[in-house]
N, C-alpha and C positions, 0 to 999 in steps of 0.2 A: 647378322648378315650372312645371307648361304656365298660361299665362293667358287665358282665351278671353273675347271679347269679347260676342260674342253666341254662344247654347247651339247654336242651330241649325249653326253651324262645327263643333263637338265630332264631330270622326272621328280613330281608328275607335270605334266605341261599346264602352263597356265598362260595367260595374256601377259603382256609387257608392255609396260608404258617406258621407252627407254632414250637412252643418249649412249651414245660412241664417240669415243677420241682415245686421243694417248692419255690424258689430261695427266699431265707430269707437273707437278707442282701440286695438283690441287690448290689452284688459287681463290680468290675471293669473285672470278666469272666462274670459274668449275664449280665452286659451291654453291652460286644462285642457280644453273641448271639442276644440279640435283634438288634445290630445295623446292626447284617445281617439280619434278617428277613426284617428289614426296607429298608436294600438294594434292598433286593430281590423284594420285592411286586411292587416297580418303574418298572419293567419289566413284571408286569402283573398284569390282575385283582382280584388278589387274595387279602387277608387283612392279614399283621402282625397280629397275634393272641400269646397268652400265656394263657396256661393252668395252674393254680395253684389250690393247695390243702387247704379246710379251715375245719376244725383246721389243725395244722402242723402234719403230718402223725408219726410224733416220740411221738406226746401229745396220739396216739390213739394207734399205737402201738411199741411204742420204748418200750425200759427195763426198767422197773422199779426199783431205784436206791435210794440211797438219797440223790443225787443232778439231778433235774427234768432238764428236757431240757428249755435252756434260749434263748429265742429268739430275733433275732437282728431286724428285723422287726415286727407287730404286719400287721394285711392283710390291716388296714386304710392308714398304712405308705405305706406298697406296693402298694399300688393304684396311690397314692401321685404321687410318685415316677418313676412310669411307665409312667404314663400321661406326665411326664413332659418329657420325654426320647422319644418321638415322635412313642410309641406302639398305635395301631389303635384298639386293640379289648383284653379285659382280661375276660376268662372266668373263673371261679369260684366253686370248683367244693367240694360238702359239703366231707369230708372223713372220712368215715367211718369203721367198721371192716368187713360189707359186702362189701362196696367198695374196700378194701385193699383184700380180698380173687380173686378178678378180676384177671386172666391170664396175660399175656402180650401183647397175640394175641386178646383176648377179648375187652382190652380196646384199641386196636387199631386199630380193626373193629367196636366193637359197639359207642365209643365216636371217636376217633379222625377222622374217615371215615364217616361214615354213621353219624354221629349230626353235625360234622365240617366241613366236604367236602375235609381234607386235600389232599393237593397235595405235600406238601413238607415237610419234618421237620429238623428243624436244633438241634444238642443236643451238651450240653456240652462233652466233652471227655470222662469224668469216669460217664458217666451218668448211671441210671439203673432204671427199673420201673416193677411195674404188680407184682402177687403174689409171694413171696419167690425173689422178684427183681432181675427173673429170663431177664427183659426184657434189652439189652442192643444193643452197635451199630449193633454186627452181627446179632441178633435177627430183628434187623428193618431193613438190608439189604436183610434178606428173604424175609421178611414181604413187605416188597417194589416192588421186584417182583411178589408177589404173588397179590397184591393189585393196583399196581401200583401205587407208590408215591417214590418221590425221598428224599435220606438219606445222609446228613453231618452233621460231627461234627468238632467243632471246637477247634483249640489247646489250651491248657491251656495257661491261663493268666500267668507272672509270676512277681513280686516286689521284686527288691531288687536279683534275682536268684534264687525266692521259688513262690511254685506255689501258687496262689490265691484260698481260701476254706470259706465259711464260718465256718468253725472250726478252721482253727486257725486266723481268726476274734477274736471268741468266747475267744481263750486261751488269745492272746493280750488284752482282754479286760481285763478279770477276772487277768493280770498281771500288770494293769495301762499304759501298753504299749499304749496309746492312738494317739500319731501322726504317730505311725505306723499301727495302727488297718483303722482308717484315711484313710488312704495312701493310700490300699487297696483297703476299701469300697469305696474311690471316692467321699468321701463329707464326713461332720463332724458326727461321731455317734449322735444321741439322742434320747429323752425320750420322750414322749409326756403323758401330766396326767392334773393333777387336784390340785389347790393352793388348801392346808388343813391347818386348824386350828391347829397353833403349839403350846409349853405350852409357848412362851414369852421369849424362855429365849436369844435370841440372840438380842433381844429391849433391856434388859437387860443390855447389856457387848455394845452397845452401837452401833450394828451391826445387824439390826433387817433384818430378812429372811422369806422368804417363802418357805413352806413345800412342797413338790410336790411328789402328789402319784400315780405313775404308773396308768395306764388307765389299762393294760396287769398286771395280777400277775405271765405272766412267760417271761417277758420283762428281758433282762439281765440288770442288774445293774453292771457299771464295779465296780473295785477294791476301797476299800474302802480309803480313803483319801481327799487330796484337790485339786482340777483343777481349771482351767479356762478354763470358761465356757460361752455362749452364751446363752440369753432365749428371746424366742419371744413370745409376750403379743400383741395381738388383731393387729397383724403381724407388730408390731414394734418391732427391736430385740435390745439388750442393752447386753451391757459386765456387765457382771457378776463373780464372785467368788463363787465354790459350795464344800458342804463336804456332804463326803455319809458315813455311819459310824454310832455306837451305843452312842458315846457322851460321851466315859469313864472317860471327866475329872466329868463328873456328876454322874456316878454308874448307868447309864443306858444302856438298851440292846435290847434295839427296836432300827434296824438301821434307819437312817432318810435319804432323800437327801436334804438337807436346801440349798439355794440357796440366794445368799447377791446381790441385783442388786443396782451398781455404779450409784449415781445420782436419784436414784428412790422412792417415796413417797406414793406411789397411796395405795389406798384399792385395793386388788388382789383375797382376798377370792373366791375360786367355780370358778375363771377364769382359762378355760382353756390356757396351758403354752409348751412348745415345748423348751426341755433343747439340747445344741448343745453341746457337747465336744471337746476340741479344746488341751487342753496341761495337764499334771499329775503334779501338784507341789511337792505335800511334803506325803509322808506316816500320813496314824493315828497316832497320840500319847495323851499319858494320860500327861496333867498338874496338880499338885498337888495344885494348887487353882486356885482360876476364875481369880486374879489379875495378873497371868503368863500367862491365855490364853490369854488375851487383845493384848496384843503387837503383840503376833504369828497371831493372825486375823487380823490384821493391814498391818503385812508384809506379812501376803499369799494374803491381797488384794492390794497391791504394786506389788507384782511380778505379780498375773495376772492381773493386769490394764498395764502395763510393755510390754506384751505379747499381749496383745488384740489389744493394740493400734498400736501394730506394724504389724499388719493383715488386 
């Protein structure tokens, strides 16, 4: 897959058969529109292409809140991600609040015609784009005739008898609902970050972990508790047990996400690490001494060794 950063680089020019969005997640509707793009270009010379936005256009101008917008992918995963899903061409497109004031019609004469050569676009259903996200299907059925390029969209995905979003990805998350956030997205959530010096205390109780701090500080972190978990370390991956959470049997209130890998010894520090989420064990709770959590980590790492190995 070519990845361009800015469209203006995009040589030698060629046709586009393409889709635009954020598509954060990469869910199980983000990958039926590509799997038509990929259909489509077999029948011509065109190139699968996708257009995305870097930062997430909600980081630049969503509401301002006090809970910031959490993102299911981070644009290194999205790349990953797409590459491996057989898209030919992601272009990359920086977003800004001069770029968000762009029309509808503007950015799909001046970028998706005239820098992309599009011939065709495919969009998700509820799709919308361009200033005040005035821009949507019947908008680009005008614009099709006027420009000449051809306009589908395609029907929503649906799990379970509800439609696929990455919003309620998002809600699933933040409710430990993981084998069904899962479900959806088409492969296991995870994190990607950084092994950090933690204060010892899980060497300690006889269960020593590695710290692992988001790469993205607006990566969603699901629900606080215990899972099993997968992490892959210099792309071997091992079952693991993880707790994400402030550590209340200690009086502490920095969350952490500590991660316990099954069978594993190594020095990890400053290694890059890729956590895979796979099942929700047990809610947080407070033990009233260290000699009462011992046991409960013993058993949260029984049920998910339990769970793992039967995957």
């Amino acid at each position: 897959m070519e990845t361009f950063w800015d469209f203006n680089n995009i040589y030698p020019k060629s046709d586009s058969i393409l889709t635009v969005g954020t598509f954060d997640g990469i869910h199980l509707g983000h990958i039926e529109i590509i799997k038509e793009l990929v259909l489509r270009v077999k029948k011509s010379k065109a190139k699968s292409t996708l257009v995305t936005f870097e930062p997430h256009p909600g980081l630049v101008i969503g509401k301002r809140g006090p809970t910031p917008l959490a993102l299911l992918t981070t644009i290194e995963e999205k790349i990953d991600v797409l590459a491996s899903i057989g898209l030919e061409r992601l272009v990359i497109t920086n977003f800004t609040g001069s770029f968000a004031s762009m029309t509808a019609e503007e950015f799909v004469q001046n970028i998706l015609i005239n820098k992309l050569n599009m011939k065709q676009i495919v969009i998700g259903h509820d799709h919308s784009f361009g200033k005040d996200r005035k821009g949507d299907f019947n908008l680009l059925v005008e614009l099709g005739k006027k420009y000449n390029f051809e306009v589908d969209a395609i029907d929503p995905i649906r799990v379970n008898n509800e439609i696929v979003s990455s919003t309620k990805i998002r809600n699933l998350l933040f409710n430990g609902e993981i084998q069904k956030a899962n479900e959806i997205i088409g492969r296991n959530y995870s994190i990607r970050g950084q092994v950090v010096k933690g204060d010892g205390r899980g060497r300690e109780l006889g269960f020593p972990t590695a710290n692992i701090r988001s790469y993205s500080q607006y990566k969603l972190i699901p629900k606080e508790g215990v899972y099993a978990t997968k992490i892959k370390i210099n792309n071997k991956v091992f079952n693991s047990v993880t707790y994400i959470g402030p550590r209340p049997t200690f009086n502490l209130n920095q969350k952490v996400i500590e991660v316990h890998i099954d069978k594993f010894d190594k020095e990890i520090y400053n290694k890059e690490v890729e956590l895979y989420f796979t099942h929700f064990i047990r809610e947080d709770k407070k033990f009233k001494t260290k000699s009462e959590l011992v046991p409960q980590i013993q058993s949260d790492k029984n049920d998910a060794m339990k769970i793992l190995n039967r995957i």
